[in-house]
C-alpha positions as CSV (number, residue, x, y, z in Angstrom):
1,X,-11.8,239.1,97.5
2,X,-9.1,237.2,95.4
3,X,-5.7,238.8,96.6
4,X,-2.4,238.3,94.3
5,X,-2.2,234.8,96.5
6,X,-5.0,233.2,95.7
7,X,-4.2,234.2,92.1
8,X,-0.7,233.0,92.1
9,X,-1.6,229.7,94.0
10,X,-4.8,228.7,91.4
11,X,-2.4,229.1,88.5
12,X,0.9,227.9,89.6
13,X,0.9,224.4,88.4
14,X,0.1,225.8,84.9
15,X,3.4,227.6,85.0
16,X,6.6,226.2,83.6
17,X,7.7,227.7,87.5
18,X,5.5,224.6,89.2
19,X,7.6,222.4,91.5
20,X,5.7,219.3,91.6
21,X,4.9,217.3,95.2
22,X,7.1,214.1,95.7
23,X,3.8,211.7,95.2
24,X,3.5,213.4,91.8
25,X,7.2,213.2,91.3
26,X,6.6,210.0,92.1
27,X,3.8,209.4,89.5
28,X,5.4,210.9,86.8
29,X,8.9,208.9,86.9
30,X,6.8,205.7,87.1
31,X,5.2,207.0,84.1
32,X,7.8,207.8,82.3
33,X,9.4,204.4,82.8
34,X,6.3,202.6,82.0
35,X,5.6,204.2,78.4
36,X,9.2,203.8,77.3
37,X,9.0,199.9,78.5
38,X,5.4,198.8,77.6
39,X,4.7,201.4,74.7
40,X,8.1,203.1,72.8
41,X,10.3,200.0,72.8
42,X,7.2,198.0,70.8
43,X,6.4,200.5,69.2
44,X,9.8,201.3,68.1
45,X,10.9,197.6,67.2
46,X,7.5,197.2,65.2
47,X,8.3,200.3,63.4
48,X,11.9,199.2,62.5
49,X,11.1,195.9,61.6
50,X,8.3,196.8,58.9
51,X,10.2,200.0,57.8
52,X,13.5,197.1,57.2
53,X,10.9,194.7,55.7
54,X,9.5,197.3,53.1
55,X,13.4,198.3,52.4
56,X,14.3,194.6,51.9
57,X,11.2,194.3,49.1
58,X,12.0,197.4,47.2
59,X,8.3,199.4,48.2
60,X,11.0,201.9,50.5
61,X,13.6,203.8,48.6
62,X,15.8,206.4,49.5
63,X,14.8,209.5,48.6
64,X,18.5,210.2,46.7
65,X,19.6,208.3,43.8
66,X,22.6,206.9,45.2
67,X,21.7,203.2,46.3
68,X,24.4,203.0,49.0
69,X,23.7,201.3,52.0
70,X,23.9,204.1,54.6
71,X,21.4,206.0,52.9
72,X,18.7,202.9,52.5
73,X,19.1,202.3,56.1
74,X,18.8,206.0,57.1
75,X,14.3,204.9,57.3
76,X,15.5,202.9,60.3
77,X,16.5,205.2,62.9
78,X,13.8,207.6,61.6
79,X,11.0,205.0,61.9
80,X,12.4,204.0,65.5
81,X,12.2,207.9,66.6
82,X,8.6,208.0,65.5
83,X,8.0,204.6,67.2
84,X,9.4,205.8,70.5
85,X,7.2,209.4,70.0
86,X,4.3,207.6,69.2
87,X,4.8,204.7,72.3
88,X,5.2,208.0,74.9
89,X,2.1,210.0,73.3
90,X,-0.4,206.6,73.5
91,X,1.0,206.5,77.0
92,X,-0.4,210.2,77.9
93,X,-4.0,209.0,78.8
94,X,-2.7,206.5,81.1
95,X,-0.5,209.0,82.8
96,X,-3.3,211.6,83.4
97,X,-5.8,209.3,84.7
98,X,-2.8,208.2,87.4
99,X,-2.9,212.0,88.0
100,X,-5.9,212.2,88.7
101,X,-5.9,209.4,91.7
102,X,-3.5,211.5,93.6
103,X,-5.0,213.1,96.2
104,X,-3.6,216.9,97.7
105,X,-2.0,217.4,94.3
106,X,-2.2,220.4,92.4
107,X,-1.7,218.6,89.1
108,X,-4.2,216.1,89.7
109,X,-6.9,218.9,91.0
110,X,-6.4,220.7,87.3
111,X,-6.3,217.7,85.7
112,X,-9.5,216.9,87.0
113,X,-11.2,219.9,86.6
114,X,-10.7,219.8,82.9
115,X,-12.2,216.9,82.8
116,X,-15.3,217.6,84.5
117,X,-14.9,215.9,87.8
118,X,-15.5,216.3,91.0
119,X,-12.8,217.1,93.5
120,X,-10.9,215.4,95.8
121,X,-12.0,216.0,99.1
């Protein structure tokens, strides 16, 4: 018989309430750090330098009449933001399968249950 335990313990990493374990702490910062380095700071300076290219040749104009220069180079930051969004979302797969190497963690178990795996024993 499932008691509220049981209950509580299957679904806790799912809740916003889910303290995770100092390996997956772990995991996650290195994460974090890896997709800003190797993904959002490319990302972002690949973005800003074609968004600045396509303002340099005309093809990018600001969406207001006015031709001053703050409002032309408005695209910039706006191009590095979705640079840096798009870096940390192509990091996401990485970061799960990392996850799911972990052994005795909660995160990892669910992580690999959605995907169909086996688990860690």
């Amino acid at each position: 018989r499932n008691g509220p335990s049981d209950i509580q313990t299957h679904t806790a990493p799912l809740g916003v309430d889910y303290i995770p374990t100092e390996e997956e702490k772990r995991v996650l910062k290195e994460c974090n750090r890896e997709s800003f380095l190797y993904r959002s700071v490319p990302f972002s300076v690949v973005s800003i330098a074609f968004t600045q290219a396509l303002v340099a040749r005309g093809n990018l104009h600001p969406t207001v009449k006015s031709h001053s220069y703050p409002l032309r180079m408005l695209h910039l930051p706006v191009a590095g933001f979705c640079g840096y969004m798009a870096g940390k979302l192509s990091y996401m797969k990485t970061c799960q399968e990392k996850l799911k190497k972990l052994e005795n963690s909660p995160l990892g178990e669910i992580l690999r249950q959605r995907a169909g795996m086996p688990p860690h024993l």
